[in-house]
C-alpha positions as a printed NumPy array, in Angstrom:
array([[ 95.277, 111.7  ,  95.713],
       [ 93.892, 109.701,  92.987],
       [ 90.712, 109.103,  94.583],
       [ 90.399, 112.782,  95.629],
       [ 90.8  , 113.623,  91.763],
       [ 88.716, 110.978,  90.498],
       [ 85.847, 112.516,  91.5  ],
       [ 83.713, 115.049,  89.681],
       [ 86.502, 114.786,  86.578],
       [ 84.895, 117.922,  84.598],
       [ 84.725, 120.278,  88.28 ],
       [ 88.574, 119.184,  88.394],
       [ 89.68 , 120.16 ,  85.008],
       [ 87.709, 123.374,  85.774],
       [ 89.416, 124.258,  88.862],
       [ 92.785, 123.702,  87.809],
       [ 92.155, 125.23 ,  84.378],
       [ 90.332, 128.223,  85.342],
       [ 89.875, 129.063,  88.864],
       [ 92.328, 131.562,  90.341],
       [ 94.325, 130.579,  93.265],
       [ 95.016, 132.523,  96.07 ],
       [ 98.561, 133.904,  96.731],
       [ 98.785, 132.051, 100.429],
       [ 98.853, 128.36 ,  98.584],
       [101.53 , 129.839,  95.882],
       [104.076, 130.947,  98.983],
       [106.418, 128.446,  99.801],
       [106.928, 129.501, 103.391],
       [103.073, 129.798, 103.413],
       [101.786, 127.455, 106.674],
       [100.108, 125.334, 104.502],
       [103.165, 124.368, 102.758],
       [105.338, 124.055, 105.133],
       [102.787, 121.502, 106.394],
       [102.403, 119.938, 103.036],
       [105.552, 119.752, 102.687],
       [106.487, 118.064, 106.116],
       [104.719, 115.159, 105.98 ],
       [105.955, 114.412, 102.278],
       [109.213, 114.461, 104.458],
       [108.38 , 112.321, 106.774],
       [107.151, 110.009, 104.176],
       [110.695, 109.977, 102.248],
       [112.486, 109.522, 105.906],
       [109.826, 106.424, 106.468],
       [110.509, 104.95 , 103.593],
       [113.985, 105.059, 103.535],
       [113.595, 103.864, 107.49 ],
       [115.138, 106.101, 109.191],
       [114.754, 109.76 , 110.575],
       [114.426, 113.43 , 108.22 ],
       [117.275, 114.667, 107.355],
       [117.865, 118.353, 105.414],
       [118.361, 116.603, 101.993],
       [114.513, 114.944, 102.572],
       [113.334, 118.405, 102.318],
       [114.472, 118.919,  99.348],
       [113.604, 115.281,  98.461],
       [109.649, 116.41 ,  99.382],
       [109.102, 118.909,  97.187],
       [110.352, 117.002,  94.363],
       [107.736, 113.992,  94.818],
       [105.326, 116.577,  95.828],
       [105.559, 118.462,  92.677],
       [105.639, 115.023,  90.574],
       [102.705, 113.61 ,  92.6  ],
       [100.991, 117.064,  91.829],
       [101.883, 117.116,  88.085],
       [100.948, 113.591,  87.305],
       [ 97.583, 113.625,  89.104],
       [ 96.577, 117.487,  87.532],
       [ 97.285, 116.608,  84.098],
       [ 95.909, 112.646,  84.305],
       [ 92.623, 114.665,  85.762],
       [ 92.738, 117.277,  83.037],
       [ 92.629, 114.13 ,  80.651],
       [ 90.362, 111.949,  82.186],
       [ 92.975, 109.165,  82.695],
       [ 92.929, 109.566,  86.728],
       [ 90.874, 106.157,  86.367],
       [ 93.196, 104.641,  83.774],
       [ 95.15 , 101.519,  85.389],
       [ 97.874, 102.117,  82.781],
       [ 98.794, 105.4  ,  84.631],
       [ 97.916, 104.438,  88.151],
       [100.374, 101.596,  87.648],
       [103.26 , 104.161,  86.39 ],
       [102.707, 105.993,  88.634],
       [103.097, 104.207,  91.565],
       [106.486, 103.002,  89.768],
       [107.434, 106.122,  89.314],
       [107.23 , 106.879,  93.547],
       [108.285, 103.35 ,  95.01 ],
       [111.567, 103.778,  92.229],
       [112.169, 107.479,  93.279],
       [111.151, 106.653,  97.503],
       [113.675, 103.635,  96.498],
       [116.578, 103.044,  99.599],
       [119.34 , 105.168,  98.541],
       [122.276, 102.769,  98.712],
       [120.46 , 101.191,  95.757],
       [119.813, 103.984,  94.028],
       [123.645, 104.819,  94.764],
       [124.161, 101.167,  93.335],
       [122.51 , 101.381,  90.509],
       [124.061, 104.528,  89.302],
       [127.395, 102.579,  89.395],
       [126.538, 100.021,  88.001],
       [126.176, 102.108,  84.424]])
């Protein structure tokens, strides 16, 4: 994703700023996104090594949405490239895609 939006910054900025979309990619039952959308679920059941269950669904279209809104807006600054924000951002995904007896834990813990 960051490589994808790292090139041709100002054609980005453009196309998330001013193109129109088309209604197909803004319906969530749309094939596309229920493609999308699958193999973000797949890659919250990998992580967490083991199979998809319903609650990775849900799980999907939260780190999609994240991974979406960090990427648009670091390409509408021209900080895709910055390895401040790569960094975060990675962070940000391994602590979310993080096994969830530690994220249980860790929530106790306070």
């Amino acid at each position: 994703m960051i490589t994808a939006h790292s090139i041709h910054l100002g054609l980005h900025r453009v196309l998330l700023d001013e193109a129109p979309s088309a209604d197909e990619y803004r319906n969530p039952n749309s094939d596309f996104e229920v493609e999308y959308l699958s193999y973000y679920t797949k890659a919250v059941a990998t992580s967490r090594k083991r199979r998809p269950i319903p609650a990775d669904h849900v799980a999907a279209r939260v780190i999609s949405d994240a991974i979406d809104g960090v990427i648009h807006n670091a390409a509408r600054r021209g900080a895709v490239a910055d390895p401040a924000i790569q960094g975060e951002f990675i962070r940000l995904i391994s602590l979310y895609l993080a096994d969830e007896g530690e994220v249980i834990a860790a929530r106790q813990a306070r």
